[in-house]
N, C-alpha and C positions, 0 to 999 in steps of 0.2 A: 299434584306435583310433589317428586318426594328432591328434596335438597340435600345434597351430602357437601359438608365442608370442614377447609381445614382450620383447623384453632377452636379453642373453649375458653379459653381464658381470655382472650385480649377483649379489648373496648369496643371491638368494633363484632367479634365474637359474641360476645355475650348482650350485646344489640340487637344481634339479628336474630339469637336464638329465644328472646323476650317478645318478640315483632316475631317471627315465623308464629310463634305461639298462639299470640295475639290473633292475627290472620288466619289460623286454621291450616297454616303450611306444615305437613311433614318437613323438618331438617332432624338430621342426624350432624352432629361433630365429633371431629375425630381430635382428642387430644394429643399432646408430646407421648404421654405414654401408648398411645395407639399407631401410630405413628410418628418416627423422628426425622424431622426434616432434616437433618444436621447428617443422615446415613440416606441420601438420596437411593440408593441400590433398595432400601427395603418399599419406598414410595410406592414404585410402580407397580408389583406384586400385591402391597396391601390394596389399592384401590382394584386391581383385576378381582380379588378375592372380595371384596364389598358387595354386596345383595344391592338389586337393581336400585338406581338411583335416576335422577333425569339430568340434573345438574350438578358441576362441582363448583362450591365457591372457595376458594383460596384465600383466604383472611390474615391468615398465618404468616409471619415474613419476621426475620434477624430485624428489630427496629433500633437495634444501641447503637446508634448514628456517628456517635465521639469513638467509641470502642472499637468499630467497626475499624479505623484507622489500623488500628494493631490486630485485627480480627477479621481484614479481608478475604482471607480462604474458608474461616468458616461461614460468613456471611453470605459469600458466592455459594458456598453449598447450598445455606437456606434457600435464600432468595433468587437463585439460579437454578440451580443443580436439579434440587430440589423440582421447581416449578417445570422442567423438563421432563422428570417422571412422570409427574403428574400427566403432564398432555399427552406421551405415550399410551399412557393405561385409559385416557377420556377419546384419546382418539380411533385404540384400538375394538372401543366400546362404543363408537360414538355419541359422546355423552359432549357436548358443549361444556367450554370453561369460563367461567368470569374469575379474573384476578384484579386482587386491588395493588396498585401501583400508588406511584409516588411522585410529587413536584421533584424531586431531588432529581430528575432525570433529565433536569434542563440546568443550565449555567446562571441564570437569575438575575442574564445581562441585558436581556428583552426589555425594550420601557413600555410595553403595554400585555395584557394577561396575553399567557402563553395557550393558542390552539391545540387539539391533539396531533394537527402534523406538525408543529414549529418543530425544526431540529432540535437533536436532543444529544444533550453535551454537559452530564455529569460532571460535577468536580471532587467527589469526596467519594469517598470504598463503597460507602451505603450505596448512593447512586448507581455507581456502577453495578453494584449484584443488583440493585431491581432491573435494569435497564438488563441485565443481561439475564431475565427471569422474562423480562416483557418479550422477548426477540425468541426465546427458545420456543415460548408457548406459541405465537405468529406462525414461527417456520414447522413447528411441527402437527399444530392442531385447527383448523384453517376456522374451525367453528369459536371463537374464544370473543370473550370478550374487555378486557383491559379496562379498567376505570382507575383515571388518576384523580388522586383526592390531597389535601393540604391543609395542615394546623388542623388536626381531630381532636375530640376532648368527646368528654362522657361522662355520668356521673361515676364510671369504674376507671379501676386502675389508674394509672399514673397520668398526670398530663397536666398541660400549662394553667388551662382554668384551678383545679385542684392546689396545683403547687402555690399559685398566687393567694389562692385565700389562706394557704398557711402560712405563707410564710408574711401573708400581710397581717396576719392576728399576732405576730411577732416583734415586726419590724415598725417601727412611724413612717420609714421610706424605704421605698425600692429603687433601685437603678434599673431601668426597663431599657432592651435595644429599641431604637426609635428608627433605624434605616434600614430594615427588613420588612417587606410587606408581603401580608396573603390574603388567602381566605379563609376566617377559621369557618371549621367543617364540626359539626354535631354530630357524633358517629350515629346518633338514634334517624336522625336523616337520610343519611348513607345508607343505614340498612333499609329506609324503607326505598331506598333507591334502587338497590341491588336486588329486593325481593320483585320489585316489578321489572326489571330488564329480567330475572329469570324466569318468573310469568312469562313474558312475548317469547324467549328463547325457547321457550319448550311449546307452549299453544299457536304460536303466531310466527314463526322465523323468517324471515328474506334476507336478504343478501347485506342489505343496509344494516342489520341489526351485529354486523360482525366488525370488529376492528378494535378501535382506542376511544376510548372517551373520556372528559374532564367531569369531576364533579367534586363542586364546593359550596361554600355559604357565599350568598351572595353580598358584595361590597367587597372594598379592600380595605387594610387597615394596616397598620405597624404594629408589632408585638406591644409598643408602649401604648399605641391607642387604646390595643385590644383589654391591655390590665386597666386603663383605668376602667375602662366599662364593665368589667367585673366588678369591681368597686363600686361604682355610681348605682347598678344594677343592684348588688347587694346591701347598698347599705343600710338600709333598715335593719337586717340581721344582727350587724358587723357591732364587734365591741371596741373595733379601733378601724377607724379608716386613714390606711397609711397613704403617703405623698406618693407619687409617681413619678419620677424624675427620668427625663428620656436623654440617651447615651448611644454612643456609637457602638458598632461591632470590632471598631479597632481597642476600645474600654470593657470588652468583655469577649478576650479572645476563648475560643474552643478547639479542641484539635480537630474537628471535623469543619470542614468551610460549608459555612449555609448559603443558598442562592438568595440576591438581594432582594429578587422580586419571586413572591412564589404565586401569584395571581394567577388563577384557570377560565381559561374561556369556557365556559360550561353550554353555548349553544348549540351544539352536536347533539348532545345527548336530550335535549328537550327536542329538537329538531327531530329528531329519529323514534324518540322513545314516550313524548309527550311530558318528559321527568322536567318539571322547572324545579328550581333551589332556592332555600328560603334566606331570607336575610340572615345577616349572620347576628344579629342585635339580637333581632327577635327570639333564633333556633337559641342564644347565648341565656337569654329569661329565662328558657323553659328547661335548661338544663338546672339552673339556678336553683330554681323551685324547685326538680328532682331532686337534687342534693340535698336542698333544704328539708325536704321532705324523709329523703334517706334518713339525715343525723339524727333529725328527730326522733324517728325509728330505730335506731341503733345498728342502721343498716351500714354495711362498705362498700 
């Protein structure tokens, strides 16, 4: 199976391209400089011109959630526009597409985890270009497959786990939103999620294996749960373990509106694809250790 996908850099990129390796997968990634999602027009042509590939993964997506506010036209190109070439040039090839989507594509006004049909009623710019990245790819490329994911972290790049152990090696106390709930998501999970939906997508396909699917860590939590468990989980490391104090989102506004609940029902895709999801405690340890392991290294 040869994998071609888009992004190098991000967390969820550079996961899959560790795990592709690991597993013995050919993937090939296309970075910014090999493609720019931000010039949709050059998309479609560069993947026509690409040497045989089986699947595309789309990893790649405008993620400045607050920016996006003031940045909705370029973000619709990325996470739109963009993702419309794409199915073009996979459809015209018929090459299947898996995209990774977004909770943001629901209102967050659900009281229990959101399925992959619960309607879907973005409130914020981000949302809307993934939401209209998910619909272009549906109506144009019938083979796709959509996986919505929520609260990712890794040992790369930037993200909530990361940001809390700096800024708690800093601080005695954090103010943490306590009335936001999800699931955090492990990206090294995810990718090995997305490596076996495009196994059965290219060895094994039927009719069931095409649509939307949810995928997260399992449990819910509040963003202030989720830090102190970072804490608790690290602290043997820690040279200071700071207090956790949980706050509302009206005490920590943003310009971009976060959905209240961002919980996925994830039974779809274990239903269909055999993928269960692992605790989010547990996936949160082993990320820990990485890290741990990383610094020690003098790795980033």
């Amino acid at each position: 199976m040869k994998i071609l996908q888009l992004g190098q850099t991000g967390q969820l990129a550079r996961e899959l391209i560790v795990r592709a390796a690991r597993d013995g997968i050919e993937l090939k990634s296309l970075s910014r400089s090999d493609v720019d999602l931000s010039r949709p027009e050059t998309v479609e042509s560069t993947l026509l011109d690409e040497a045989d590939f089986d699947v595309l993964v789309i990893s790649a997506a405008y993620t400045a959630v607050d920016k996006a506010e003031e940045e909705e036209g370029l973000a619709h190109l990325v996470n739109g526009d963009a993702v419309a070439a794409a199915a073009r040039a996979c459809a015209r090839r018929k090459i299947p597409v898996i995209h990774i989507s977004t909770d943001y594509v629901f209102d967050g006004q659900n009281p229990s985890p959101y399925t992959p049909d619960h309607p879907v009623s973005p409130v914020s710019a981000y949302g809307r270009s993934k939401l209209a990245g998910e619909k272009a790819l549906a109506e144009i490329q019938p083979k796709h497959v959509i996986i919505r994911t929520a609260w990712v972290y890794s040992p790369y790049g930037k993200n909530f786990v990361k940001t809390m152990l700096r800024v708690g090696a800093q601080h005695p106390e954090l103010r943490v939103v306590d009335d936001q709930r999800g699931c955090p998501t492990a990206a090294g999970d995810l990718a090995d999620a997305i490596l076996s939906v495009a196994q059965r997508c290219v060895v094994d396909p039927t009719p069931m294996c095409w649509g939307v699917f949810h995928y997260g860590g399992k449990g819910v939590v509040s963003w202030c749960e989720f830090a102190r468990a970072i804490f608790e989980i690290s602290q043997p490391t820690l040279k200071l373990l700071p207090s956790v104090v949980p706050i509302s989102t009206s005490e920590y506004p943003t310009p971009a509106k976060r959905p209240e609940n961002s919980s996925l029902d994830c039974s779809k895709i274990l239903d269909v694809y055999g993928i269960d999801t692992k605790p989010w405690r547990e996936a949160l340890g082993e990320t820990l250790l990485e890290l741990a392991r990383r610094e020690s290294g003098g790795l980033t």
